[in-house]
C-alpha positions, 0 to 999 in steps of 0.5 A: 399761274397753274403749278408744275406737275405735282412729282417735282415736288420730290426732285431736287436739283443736282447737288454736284451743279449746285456745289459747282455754281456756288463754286462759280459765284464764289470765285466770281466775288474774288474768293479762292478756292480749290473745287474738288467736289466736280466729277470731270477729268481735268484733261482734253479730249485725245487729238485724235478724236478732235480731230476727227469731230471737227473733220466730220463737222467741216465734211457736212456730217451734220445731218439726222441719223438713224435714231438708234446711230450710225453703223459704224460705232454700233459694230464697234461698240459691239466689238468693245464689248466682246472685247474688254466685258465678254458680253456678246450682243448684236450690234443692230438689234441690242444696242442704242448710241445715246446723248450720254450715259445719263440720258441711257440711263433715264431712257432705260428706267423709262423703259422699264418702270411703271409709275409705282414699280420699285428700284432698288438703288445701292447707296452710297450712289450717284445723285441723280439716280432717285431723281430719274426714278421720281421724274418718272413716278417710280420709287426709289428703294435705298439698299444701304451698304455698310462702310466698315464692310466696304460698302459690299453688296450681298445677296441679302442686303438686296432681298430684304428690299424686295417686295411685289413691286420691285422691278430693277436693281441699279448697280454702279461699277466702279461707284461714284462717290465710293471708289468700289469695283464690284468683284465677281461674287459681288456681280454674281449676287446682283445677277443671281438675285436678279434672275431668281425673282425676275427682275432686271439690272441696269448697270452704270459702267461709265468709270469702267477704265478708270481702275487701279491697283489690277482691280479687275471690272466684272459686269453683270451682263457678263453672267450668265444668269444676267446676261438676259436681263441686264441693260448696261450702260457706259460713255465716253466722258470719263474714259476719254475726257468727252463730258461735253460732247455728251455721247453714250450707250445702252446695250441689252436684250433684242426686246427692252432694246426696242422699246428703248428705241421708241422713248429715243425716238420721240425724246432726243431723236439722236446723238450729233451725228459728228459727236458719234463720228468722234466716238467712233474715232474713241473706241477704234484709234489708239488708246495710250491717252486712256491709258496716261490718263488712268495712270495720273489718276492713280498717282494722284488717288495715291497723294490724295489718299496718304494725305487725307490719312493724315488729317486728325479724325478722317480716314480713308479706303483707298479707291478701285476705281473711278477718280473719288476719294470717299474718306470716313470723317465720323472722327473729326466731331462734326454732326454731319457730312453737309455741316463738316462740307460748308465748314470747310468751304468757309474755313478753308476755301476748299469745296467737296461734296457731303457724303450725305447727297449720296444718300443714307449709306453715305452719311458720315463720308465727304467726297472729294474728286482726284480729277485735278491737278497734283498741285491742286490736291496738295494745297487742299490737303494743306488747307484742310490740316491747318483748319482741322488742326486749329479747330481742335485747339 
């Protein structure tokens, strides 16, 4: 048998599914144990959107629409945007419903990059952004941040990357695995940078809802100097508790907008037709459960932050948003993020993510998900004290 195409070589699977499935086979062979490495929420979907899903599937809504999706949520995606971002755009010719966040995301870098052409990517980051950039013959070019700076973007920090091949810079606000919002210099050094050397910024919003402590979210395509060239993209999976309807956007300028178009058209076609129903049921119906949501959360980013504080050689910032907890175990004496993450999954059946899966800027850092129960966080807490502390002995 001939082999695969040579660029797999360079892609590895998902370390989240892979923390996952070793979770599944372990609880499958009897084993306890507390998954905080998933990035889910633990809650249903609202009512409300179930609710009209499930009355669009029992009225025969379950046919093709138009590729770029059905009128109704581009309006209202519009409308969302001017909204809560202040980015204005036209809903029929600067925004694509999608199949998820993700698949915006790689239809946008497909767009966009040539085989060989450079993205910038801010590390810590979210696991599969390499991986999208290698499936397409792109390079992935690693921005490390700095956690004793918080993990801040500077304008400097993004220059000395730039070469003649750079064509993206790929900013994630608020940031898996780190927790950090970017504050309104941050989002202007990413759009000045941008414009200056012509560039584009793709932006991952997806955690947009999900902040604390009255952090305010600022989005590049709100800039001025990014509003031409920004494509921002964001979902209903985290806000509304929609992983598994796999429903997402992409809004940006009239003419990437249209090529993005054709990648869609000849990939996936559409979202569900129905799933776009239930989206639209989303961003026009109530939004408490959003809110209710967003408040455990942060009582639960609040427990879990005291508790990892309290655990000898770890240290941790407190998040701005999303639900990850990104505490500092340089202090506990392990040679690395992975070794203290199967160390801690043997010794104490608790599964988290190595901060090194989040690339360079993330070593020395585990992540751990706040997107389950209180009781859950507390035990885990617990678990991890006694191992740590009978370690030292």
């Amino acid at each position: 048998m001939r082999s695969v195409a040579r660029r797999f070589g360079r892609i590895e699977k998902s370390a989240t599914f892979a923390v996952l499935e070793l979770v599944q086979s372990l609880r499958a062979q009897g084993v306890e144990v507390l998954d905080l490495g998933g990035g889910e929420p633990d809650f249903d979907t609202p009512a409300h959107i179930t609710a009209e899903g499930a009355g669009a599937l029992a009225g025969g809504f379950t046919h093709y629409t138009a590729s770029r999706g059905i009128p109704e949520l581009l309006t209202a995606i519009s409308r969302k945007l001017a909204e809560d971002n202040g980015v204005s755009v036209d809903p029929a010719t600067e925004v694509i419903v999608t199949p998820s966040a993700k698949n915006a995301l790689f239809t946008a870098l497909t767009t966009l990059l040539d085989p060989g052409d450079e993205l910038l990517v801010p590390t810590p980051g979210w696991v599969s952004y390499h991986s999208m950039a290698h499936l397409i013959g792109a390079v992935p070019v690693d921005v490390p941040l700095d956690g004793d700076d918080g993990f801040r973007i500077t304008r400097e920090l993004l220059e000395r990357r730039i070469t003649d091949r750079t064509k993206v810079i790929l900013v994630n606000t608020p940031n898996n695995p780190t927790g950090r919002a970017l504050d309104a210099a941050e989002a202007e050094a990413v759009a000045a940078v941008a414009d200056e050397h012509d560039l584009f910024v793709v932006s991952d919003e997806i955690y947009e809802k999900i902040v604390y402590g009255g952090t305010k979210h600022v989005s590049p395509a709100s800039l001025p100097a990014g509003a031409g060239r920004t494509l921002l993209v964001n979902g209903f999976s985290k806000a509304y508790a929609m992983t598994g309807w796999r429903l997402g956007y992409v809004a940006g300028p009239a003419p990437v907008i249209s090529e993005m178009l054709k990648v869609q058209q000849h990939s996936v076609g559409c979202a569900g037709s129905f799933v776009q129903r239930g989206g639209l049921a989303a961003l026009t119906g109530p939004q408490d459960a959003v809110q209710a949501m967003t408040d455990e959360y942060a009582a639960r980013m609040e427990l879990i932050v005291a508790g990892l504080d309290s655990l000898p050689g770890v240290s941790c910032p407190r998040p701005e948003g999303a639900f990850y907890a990104f505490p500092d175990i340089r202090g506990t004496g392990f040679a690395s993020s992975a070794e203290f993450a199967t160390w801690l999954l043997s010794e104490a059946g608790v599964a988290v993510m190595p901060g090194s899966a989040f690339g360079p800027g993330g070593e020395g850092h585990i992540r751990l998900s706040f997107a389950t129960s209180r009781e859950v966080i507390t035990e885990a807490i617990d678990r991890m004290a006694t191992a740590l502390h009978q370690r030292r002995r």
